[in-house]
C-alpha positions in Angstrom: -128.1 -50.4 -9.3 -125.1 -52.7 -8.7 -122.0 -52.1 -7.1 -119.8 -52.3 -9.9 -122.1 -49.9 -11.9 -122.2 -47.6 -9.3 -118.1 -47.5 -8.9 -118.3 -47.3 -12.9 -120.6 -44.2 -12.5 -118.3 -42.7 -9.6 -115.2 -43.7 -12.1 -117.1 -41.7 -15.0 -118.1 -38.6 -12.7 -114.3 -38.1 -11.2 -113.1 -38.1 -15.2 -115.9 -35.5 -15.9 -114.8 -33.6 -13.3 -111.5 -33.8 -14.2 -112.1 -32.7 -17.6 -114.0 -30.1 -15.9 -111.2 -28.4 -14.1 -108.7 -28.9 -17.3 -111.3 -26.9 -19.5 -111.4 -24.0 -17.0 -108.1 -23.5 -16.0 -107.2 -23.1 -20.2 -110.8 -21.1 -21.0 -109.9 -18.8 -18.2 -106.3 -18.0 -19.0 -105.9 -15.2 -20.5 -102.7 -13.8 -22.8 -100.6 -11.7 -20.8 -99.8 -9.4 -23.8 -103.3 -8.2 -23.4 -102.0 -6.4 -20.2 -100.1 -4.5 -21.7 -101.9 -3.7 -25.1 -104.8 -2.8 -23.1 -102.5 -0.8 -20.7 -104.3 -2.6 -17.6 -102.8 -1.7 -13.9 -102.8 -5.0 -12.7 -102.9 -5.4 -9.3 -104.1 -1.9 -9.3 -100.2 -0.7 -9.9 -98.6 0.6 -12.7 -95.6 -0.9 -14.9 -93.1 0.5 -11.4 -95.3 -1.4 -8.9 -96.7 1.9 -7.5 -100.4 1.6 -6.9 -102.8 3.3 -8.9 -104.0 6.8 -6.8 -108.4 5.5 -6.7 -108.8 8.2 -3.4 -107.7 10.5 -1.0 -107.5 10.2 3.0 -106.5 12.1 5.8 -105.9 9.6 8.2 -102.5 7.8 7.8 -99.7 8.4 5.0 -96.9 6.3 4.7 -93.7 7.5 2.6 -91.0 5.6 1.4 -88.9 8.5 -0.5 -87.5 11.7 -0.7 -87.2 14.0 -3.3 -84.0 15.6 -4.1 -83.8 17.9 -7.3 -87.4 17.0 -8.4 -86.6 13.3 -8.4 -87.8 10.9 -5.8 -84.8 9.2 -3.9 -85.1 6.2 -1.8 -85.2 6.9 2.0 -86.4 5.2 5.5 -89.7 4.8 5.6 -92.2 6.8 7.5 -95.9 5.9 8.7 -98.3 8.8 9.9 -101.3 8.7 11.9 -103.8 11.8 11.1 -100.6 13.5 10.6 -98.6 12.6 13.8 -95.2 10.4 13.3 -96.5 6.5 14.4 -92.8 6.4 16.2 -93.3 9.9 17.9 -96.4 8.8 19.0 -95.0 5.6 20.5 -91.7 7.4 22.3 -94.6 9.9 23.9 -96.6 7.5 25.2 -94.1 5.7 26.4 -94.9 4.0 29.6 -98.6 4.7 29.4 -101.1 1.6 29.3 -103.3 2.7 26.6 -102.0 3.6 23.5 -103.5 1.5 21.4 -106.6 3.0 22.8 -105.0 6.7 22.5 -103.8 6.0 18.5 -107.8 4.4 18.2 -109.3 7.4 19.5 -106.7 9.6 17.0 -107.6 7.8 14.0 -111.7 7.4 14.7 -111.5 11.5 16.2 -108.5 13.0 13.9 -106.7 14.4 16.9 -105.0 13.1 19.8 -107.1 13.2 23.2 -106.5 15.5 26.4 -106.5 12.9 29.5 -110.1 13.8 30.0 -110.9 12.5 26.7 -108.7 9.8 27.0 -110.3 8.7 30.3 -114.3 8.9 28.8 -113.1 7.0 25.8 -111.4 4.2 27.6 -114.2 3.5 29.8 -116.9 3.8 27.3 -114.4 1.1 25.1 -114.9 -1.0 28.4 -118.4 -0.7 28.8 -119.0 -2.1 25.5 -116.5 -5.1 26.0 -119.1 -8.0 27.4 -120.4 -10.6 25.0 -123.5 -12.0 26.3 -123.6 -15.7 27.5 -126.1 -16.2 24.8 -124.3 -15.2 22.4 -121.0 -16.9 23.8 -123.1 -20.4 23.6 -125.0 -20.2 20.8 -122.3 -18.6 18.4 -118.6 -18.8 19.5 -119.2 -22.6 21.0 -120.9 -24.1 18.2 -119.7 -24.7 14.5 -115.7 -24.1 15.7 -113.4 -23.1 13.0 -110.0 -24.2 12.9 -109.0 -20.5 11.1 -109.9 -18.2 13.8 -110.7 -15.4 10.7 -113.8 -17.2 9.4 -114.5 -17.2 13.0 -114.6 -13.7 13.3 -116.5 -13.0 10.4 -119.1 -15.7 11.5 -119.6 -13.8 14.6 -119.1 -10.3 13.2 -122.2 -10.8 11.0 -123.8 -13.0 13.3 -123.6 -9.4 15.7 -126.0 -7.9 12.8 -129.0 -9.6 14.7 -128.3 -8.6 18.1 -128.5 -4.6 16.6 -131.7 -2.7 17.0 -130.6 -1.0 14.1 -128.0 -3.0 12.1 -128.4 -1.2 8.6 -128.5 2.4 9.4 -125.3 4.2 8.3 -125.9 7.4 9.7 -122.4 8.7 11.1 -123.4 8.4 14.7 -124.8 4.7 14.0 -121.7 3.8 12.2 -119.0 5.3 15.2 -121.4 3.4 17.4 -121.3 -0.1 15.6 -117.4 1.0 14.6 -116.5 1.1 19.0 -118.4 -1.8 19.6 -116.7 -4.3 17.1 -113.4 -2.4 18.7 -113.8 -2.9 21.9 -115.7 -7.0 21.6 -113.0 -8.1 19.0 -110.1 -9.6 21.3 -112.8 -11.6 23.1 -114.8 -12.6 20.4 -111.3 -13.7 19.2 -110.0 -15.1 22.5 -113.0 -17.2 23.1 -113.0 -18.4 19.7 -109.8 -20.2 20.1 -110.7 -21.5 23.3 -113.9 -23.3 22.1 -111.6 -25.1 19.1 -109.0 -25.8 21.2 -111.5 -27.1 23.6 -113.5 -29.3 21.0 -110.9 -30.5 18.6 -108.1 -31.3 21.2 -110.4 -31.4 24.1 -108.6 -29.0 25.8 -109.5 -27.4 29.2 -112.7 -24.8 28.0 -111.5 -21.6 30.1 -113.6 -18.6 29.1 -112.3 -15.4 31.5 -114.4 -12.3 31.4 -112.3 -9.0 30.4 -110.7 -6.9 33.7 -112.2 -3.3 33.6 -109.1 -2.4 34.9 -107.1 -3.8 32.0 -106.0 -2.2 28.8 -106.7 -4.1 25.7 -103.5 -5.5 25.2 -103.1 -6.6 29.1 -106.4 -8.5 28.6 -105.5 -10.2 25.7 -103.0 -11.5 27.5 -104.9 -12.2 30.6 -107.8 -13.9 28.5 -105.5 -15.7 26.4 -103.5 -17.6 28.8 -104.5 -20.2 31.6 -103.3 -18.2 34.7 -104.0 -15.2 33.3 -100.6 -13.5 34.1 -98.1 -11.3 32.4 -95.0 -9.1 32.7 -95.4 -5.4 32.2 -92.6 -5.8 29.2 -94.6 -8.3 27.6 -98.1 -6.3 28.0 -95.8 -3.0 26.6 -95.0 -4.8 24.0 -98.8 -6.3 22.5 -99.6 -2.6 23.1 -96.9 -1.5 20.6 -97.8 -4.0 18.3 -101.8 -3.1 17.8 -100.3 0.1 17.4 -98.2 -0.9 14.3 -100.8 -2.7 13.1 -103.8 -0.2 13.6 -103.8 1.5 10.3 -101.4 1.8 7.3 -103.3 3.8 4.2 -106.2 3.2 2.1 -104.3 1.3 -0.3 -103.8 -1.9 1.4 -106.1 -5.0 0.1 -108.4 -5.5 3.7 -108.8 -1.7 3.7 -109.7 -0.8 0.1 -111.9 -3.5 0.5 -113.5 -1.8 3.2 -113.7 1.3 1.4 -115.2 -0.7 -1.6 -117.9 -2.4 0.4 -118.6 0.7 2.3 -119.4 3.0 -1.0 -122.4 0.4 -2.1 -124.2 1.8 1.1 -123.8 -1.7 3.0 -124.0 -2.3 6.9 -121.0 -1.9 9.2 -120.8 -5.9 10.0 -120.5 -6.8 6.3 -118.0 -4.1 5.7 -115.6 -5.1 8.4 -116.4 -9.1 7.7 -115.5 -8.3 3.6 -112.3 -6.9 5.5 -111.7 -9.8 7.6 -112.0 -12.0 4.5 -108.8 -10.3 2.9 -106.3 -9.9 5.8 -107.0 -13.6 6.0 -105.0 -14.2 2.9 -101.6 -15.2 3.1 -100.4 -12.2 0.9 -101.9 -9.9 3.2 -102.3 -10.4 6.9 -101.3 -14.0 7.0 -97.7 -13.0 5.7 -96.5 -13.2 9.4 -97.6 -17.2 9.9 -95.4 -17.9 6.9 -93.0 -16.1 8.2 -93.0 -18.4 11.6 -93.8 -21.4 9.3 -90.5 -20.4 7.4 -88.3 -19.8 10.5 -89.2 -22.9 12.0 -87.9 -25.3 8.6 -85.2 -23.1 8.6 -84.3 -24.2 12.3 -84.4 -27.6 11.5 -82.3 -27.3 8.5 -79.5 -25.0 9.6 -79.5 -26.1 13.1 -76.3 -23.8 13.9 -77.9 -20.1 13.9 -74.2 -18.7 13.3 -73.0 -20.7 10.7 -73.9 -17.8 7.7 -72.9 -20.6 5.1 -75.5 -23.0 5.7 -78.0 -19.9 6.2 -77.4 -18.6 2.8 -77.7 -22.0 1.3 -81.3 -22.6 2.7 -82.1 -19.1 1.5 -81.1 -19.6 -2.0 -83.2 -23.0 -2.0 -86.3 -20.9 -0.7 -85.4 -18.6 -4.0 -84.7 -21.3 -6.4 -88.2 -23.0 -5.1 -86.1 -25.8 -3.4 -86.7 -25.7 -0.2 -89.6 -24.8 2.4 -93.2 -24.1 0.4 -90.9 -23.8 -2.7 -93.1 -20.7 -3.7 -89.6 -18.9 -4.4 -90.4 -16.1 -1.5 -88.6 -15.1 1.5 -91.3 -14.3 3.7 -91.1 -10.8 5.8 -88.8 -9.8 3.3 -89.8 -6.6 0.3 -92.8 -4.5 0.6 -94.8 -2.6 -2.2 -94.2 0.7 -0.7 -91.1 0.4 1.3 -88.1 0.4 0.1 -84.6 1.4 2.8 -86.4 0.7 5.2 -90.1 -0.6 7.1 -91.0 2.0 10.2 -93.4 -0.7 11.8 -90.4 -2.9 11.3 -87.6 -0.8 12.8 -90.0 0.0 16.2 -91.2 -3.8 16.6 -87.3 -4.9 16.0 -86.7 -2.7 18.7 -89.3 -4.1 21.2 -88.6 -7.3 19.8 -84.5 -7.1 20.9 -85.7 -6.3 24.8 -88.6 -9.2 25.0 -85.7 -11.3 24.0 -83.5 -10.5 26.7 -86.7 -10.8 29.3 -87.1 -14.4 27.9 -83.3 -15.5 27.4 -84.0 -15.9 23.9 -80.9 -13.4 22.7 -79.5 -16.2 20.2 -82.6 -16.8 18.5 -83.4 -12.6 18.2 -79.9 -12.8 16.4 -81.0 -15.5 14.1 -83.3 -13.4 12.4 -82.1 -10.4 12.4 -79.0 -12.0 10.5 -81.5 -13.4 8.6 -83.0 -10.5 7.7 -79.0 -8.6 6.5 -78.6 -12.2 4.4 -81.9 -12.3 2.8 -81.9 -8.5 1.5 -78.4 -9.0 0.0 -79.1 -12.3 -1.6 -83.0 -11.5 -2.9 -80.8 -8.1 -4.6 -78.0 -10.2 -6.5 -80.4 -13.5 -7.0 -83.1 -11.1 -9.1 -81.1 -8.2 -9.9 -82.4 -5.7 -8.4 -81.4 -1.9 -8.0 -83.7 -0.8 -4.9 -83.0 -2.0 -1.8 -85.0 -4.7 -0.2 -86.3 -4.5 3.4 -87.9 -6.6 6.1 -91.3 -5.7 6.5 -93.3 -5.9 9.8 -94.6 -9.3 9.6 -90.6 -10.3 9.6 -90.3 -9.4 13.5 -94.5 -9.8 14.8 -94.6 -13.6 14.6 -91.5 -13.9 16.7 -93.0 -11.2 18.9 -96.3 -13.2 19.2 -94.0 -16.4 20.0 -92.1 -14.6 22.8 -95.5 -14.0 24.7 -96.8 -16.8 24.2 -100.0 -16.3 21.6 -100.5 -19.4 19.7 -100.4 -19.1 16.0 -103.5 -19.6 15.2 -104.1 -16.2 16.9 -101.4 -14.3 14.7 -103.7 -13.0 11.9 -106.6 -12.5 14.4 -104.4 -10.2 16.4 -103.9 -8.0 13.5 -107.2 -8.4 12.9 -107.7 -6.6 16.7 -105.6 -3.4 16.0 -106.4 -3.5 12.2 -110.5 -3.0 12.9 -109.3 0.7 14.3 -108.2 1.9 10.8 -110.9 0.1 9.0 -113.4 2.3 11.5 -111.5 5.2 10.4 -111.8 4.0 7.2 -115.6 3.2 7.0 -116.5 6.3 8.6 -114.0 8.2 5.9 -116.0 6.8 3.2 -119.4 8.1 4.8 -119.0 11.5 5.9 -117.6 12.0 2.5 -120.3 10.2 0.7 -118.3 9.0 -2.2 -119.9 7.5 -5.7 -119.5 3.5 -5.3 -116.6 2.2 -6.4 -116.6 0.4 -9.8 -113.3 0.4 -11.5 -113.7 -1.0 -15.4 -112.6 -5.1 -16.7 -112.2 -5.3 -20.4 -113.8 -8.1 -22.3 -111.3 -9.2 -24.3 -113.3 -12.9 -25.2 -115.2 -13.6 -28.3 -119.0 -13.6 -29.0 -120.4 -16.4 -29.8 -123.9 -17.7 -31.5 -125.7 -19.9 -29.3 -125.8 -23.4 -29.8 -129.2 -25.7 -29.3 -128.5 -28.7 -26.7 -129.2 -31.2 -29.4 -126.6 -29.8 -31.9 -123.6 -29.7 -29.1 -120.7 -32.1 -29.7 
């Protein structure tokens, strides 16, 4: 065939495909009114944005109002884990190293640990830390991601082989699989960025084993960077971020997911990779990269952090879909359940005010949080809204992640690390209780049609 014929052919197959895309973005729209005729709860929320109740769990609860005279009122938001207040339990462990391990042990167990329980959990958490070298070289260094999440669930299922018994979901089994992906997940996720820094930007390869003297987050950090040092402040303050990110309901996308994979009877690595698949998404855990992504156009534009002016300005352009990814969002900024105020929010604000003074980075801790008084007062008049608008926690955890120095590429896997604790809780929910799989109900609302012989098609 000649050349000309074959860039004729290539010219014809781009139009098809073309064509192609046209025809399925208009046969696969479908009338809005039908939503509402049909009374569907899209989004799994009714007409007020409330999600639709599909369970019941006693591991974490998270208000957002009050009732006064059998109406509910807006109020600061509260987040409970297996009953406890998340910022009680982070004022009483306060100077302690592990309590991201404590809160793990509350959600897996349902009650908080005596230090003799603490102590046997913690070390059998370390015992189960090492990746092999085999499995270092032959997964995490070959085929290197540049989205550390499709790394994790490459080497989450890729764990399935190495268990004698991958598909039994027995409870024991499942607690056994559940601490294992717990306690390997900051290194798988650790290495991982290693090996594609290493092999895309040729990079130093630096691959340090975890300290058994550690906590989690203290060898995050200590893994993560290339002298593997920290300050206490900084390690205090990963720990209270795993924390805030451990659990928050069965509602959320990455955990209902879990809960939805878990009732077809599948194994733990699917179940946990199914959840990795939706905190990857920037609606859900990637929220907190757009945030950074956001703050750092904003810099550029409105160079003077206390000119409130210009700072409004650039905010309106985000709304009005001028400026930055022009998706008309303020990243960090409303939550679906939330509405005075974010709990994970207030805490990490907190934490996030006294890494800035460590690091000399007050003016740029001000930045946001003026940010954050602007952009609730201007989303309110801009779409007319009556509820108050908060900052939600992936306002404050990029910053927080910048401040110690994670890369961004490790902001979604880092809430991947404390998230996996809740899904556990989660997964193991879902099998004690031996729920009926989950299958909520699409209606057809297409035509039938009679077929059509492949000689009589226009």
């Amino acid at each position: 065939m000649s050349s000309i014929s074959m860039m004729e052919l290539s010219k014809e197959l781009d139009e098809q495909f073309d064509r192609l895309v046209n025809e399925c973005m208009v046969s696969g729209e479908i009338d809005p009114n039908l939503y509402t005729e049909y009374d569907v709860k899209r989004g799994l929320r009714d007409s007020n944005g409330k999600g639709v109740l599909t369970g019941l769990t006693e591991i974490s609860d998270v208000c957002s109002y009050r009732l006064v005279g059998g109406k509910k009122m807006p109020a600061d938001g509260e987040l409970y884990f297996q009953g406890y207040n998340v910022e009680d339990l982070i004022k009483g462990s306060e100077g302690r190293r592990y309590r991201f391990e404590e809160v793990t042990y509350l959600l897996l167990f349902g009650e908080l640990p005596n230090p003799k329980q603490l102590r046997t959990f913690v070390r059998i958490v370390k015992s189960l830390q090492e990746l092999s070298g085999r499995f270092v070289r032959d997964v995490i260094m070959k085929a290197t991601s540049p989205n550390l999440m499709n790394a994790l669930q490459r080497c989450i299922l890729t764990l399935y082989c190495y268990d004698s018994e991958p598909d039994e979901v027995s409870v024991p089994n499942v607690l056994r699989q559940s601490l294992q992906l717990i306690a390997k997940m900051p290194q798988i996720a650790v290495y991982s960025y290693h090996a594609y820094r290493h092999f895309h930007y040729d990079e130093t390869l630096v691959i340090r084993l975890p300290d058994k003297e550690l906590s989690i987050a203290e060898n995050i950090l200590q893994m993560l960077r290339p002298d593997g040092q920290f300050t206490e402040l900084e390690a205090k303050v990963l720990d209270v971020a795993l924390v805030l990110h451990a659990e928050h309901g069965g509602g959320n996308n990455s955990t209902f997911t879990n809960h939805v994979v878990t009732s077809s009877g599948t194994d733990t690595y699917s179940a946990t990779a199914a959840s990795i698949a939706s905190l990857k998404g920037p609606r859900h855990g990637g929220a907190n990269l757009k945030v950074q992504q956001m703050f750092d156009d904003l810099k550029k534009n409105c160079p003077d952090y206390e000119d409130e002016h210009a700072l409004t300005c650039y905010l309106e352009g985000i709304l009005d879909k001028k400026v930055f990814d022009k998706a008309g969002l303020i990243y960090g900024m409303g939550h679906a359940v939330y509405t005075e105020s974010d709990p994970r929010e207030v805490i990490l604000k907190r934490y996030a005010r006294r890494l800035s003074e460590e690091k000399g980075l007050q003016q740029e801790f001000e930045l946001y949080a003026r940010v954050e008084r602007l952009a609730g007062e201007i989303i309110a008049k801009k779409r007319r809204l009556f509820k108050p608008i908060c900052a939600n926690v992936d306002f404050y955890s990029g910053f927080v992640y910048s401040m110690l120095g994670i890369p961004m590429e490790m902001f979604t896997p880092i809430f991947a690390i404390a998230r996996i604790s809740g899904w556990s809780a989660h997964r193991m929910e879902e099998v004690v209780n031996n729920g009926k799989i989950i299958r909520p109900a699409y209606k057809f609302v297409g035509t039938h049609r009679e077929y059509c012989e492949l000689d009589q098609r226009l």
